[in-house]
N, C-alpha and C positions, 0 to 999 in steps of 0.2 A: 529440712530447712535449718540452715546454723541460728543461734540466736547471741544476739548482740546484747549486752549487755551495757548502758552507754548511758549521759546525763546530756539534757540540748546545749551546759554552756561550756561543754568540752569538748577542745581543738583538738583534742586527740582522740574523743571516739566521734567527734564529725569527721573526720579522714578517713574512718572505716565506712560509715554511710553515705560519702561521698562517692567513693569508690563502689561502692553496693550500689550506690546510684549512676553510677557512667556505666556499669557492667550491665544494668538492670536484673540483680540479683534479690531475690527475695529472703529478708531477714525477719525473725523474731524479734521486736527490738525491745526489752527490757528495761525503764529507767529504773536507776539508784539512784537514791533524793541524798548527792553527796551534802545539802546544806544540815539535815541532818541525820548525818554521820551512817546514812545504810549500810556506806561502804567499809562501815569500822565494827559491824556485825556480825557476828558466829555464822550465821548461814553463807555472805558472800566472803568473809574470810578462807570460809573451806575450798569455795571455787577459785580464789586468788589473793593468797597470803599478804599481794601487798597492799589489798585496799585501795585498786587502781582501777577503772576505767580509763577503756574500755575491756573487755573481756569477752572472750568469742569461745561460744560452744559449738562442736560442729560433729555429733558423737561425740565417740573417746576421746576429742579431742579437744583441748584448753590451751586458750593463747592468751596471754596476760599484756601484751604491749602491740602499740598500735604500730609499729612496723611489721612484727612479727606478722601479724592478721593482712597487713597489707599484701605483705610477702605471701601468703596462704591463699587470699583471693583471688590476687591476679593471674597467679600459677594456676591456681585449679580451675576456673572460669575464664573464658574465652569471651572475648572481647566483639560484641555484636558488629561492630566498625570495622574488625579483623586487624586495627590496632593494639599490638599490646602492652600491657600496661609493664609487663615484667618482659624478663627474657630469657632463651635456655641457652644462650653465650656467656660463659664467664666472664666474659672481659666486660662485657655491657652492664652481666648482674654486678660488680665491680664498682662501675663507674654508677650506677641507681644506688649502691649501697655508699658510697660515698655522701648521696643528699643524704640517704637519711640518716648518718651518721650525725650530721651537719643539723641537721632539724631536732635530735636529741641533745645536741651539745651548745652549740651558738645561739641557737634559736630559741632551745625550754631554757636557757640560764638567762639571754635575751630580753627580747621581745615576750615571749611567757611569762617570765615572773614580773618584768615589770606594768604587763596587763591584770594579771593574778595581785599584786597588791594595791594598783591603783584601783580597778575597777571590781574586785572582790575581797578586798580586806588583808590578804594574806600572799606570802611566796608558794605555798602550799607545792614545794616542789622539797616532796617527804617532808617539811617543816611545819604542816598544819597552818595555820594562822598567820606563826611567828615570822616578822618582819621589820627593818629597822629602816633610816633614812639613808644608808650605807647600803644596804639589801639594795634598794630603789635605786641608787645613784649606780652601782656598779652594772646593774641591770640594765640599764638605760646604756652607759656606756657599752655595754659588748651587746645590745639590742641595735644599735644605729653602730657599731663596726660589721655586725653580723649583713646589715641591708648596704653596708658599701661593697662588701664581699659579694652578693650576689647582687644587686646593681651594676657593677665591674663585670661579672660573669656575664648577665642578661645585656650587656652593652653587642655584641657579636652573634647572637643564638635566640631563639622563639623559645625553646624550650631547655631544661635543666639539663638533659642530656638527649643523646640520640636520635635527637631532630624530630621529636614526636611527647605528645604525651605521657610520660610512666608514672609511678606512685613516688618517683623522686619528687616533682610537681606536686603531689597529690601532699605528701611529709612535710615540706618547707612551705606550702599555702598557706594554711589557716589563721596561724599565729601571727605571719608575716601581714598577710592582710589586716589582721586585728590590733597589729600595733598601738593604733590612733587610740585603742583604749585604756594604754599604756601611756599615754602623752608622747607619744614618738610619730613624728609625723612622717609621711609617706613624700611629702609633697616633693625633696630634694632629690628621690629617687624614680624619676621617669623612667627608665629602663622597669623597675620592679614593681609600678604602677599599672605599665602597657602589659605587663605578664602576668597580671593579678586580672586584669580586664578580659586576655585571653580564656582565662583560665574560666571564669566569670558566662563567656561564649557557649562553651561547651556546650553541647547535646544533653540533656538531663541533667545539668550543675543546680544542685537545691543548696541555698542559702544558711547561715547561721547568722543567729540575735548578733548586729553588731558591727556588719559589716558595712551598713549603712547608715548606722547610726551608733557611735563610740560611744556617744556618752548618754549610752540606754540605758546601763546599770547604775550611774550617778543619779539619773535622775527617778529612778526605781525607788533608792537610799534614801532621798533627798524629800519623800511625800511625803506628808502629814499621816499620823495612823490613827 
């Protein structure tokens, strides 16, 4: 059984248990209390240098980014639906690697960080904590360019690529859906609303803190102690 390595308020090891959840694959799932700092410790250092979640053991084998892992699952597990999530056409793997190119770039500088410092304190993309009003503003800005880009896309298509669900969907979800805890509203975006709802549909789709409620972790902050 691989074991996952993963924390519940990260969009990026939920995409690996999501996908373990539409495969119905069974995982070891391990959290790291990233609030504090397990992840900046000599033991999970040695499993992955960069003090990242998610991280996936499966054997000899260590994957340290949540595409990589995506990439690994969908390939090696077979899709009960006999839909698959990947595929052995370059030109298809190609175009799925194009989202998640897109889901590292647009989306973690995005929609990510500007969730990450409104709704958890910090940019924490490699920067720990540190976060200015500049951070947030510029985030925000290529967070709502990054949702016209794929709103514009989803205007013509049900799904990201190849007329079916793959882990391109699976990369660009999470964060996107979570925006609202970012202060970035969804609401201008009906194309990338009706494919958040789709996605939502699915055969074993499990939930993350948030997505029905943004401002869960303000008011977490916000109690009396």
């Amino acid at each position: 059984m691989p074991t996952l390595y993963s924390n519940e308020a990260s969009g990026n090891s939920y995409k690996a248990r999501l996908l373990a959840s539409f495969l119905d694959i069974p995982l070891d799932i391990i959290q790291v209390d990233l609030h504090h700092g397990e992840q900046r410790g000599e033991k999970f250092l040695s499993l992955n240098p960069k003090g990242e979640v998610p991280t996936l053991v499966d054997g000899d084998l260590v994957l340290t980014d949540s595409a990589a892992i995506l990439v690994y699952l969908a390939g090696k597990y077979h899709n009960p639906d006999g839909n698959g999530w990947w595929s052995t056409d370059v030109i298809e793997q190609a175009l799925i690697t194009d989202w998640l190119a897109f889901a590292a770039s647009w989306v973690q500088y995005g929609v990510f960080t500007a969730r990450a410092i409104v709704s958890f304190g910090g940019a924490f993309n490699g920067l720990g904590s540190a976060s200015t009003e500049q951070t947030l503003r510029e985030a925000k800005i290529r967070g709502e360019k990054s949702l016209q880009i794929l709103d514009q896309h989803l205007e013509s298509v049900e799904w990201l690529v190849l007329g079916r669900p793959t882990i391109a969907d699976i990369a660009v979800f999470p964060y996107v859906a979570l925006a609202p805890m970012g202060n970035i509203s969804l609401e201008p975006f009906g194309n990338v609303r009706r494919w958040i709802g789709r996605i939502r549909e699915l055969p074993r789709f499990i939930p993350i803190d948030g997505l029905d409620d943004p401002l869960y972790r303000r008011r977490e902050t916000d109690r009396p102690t």
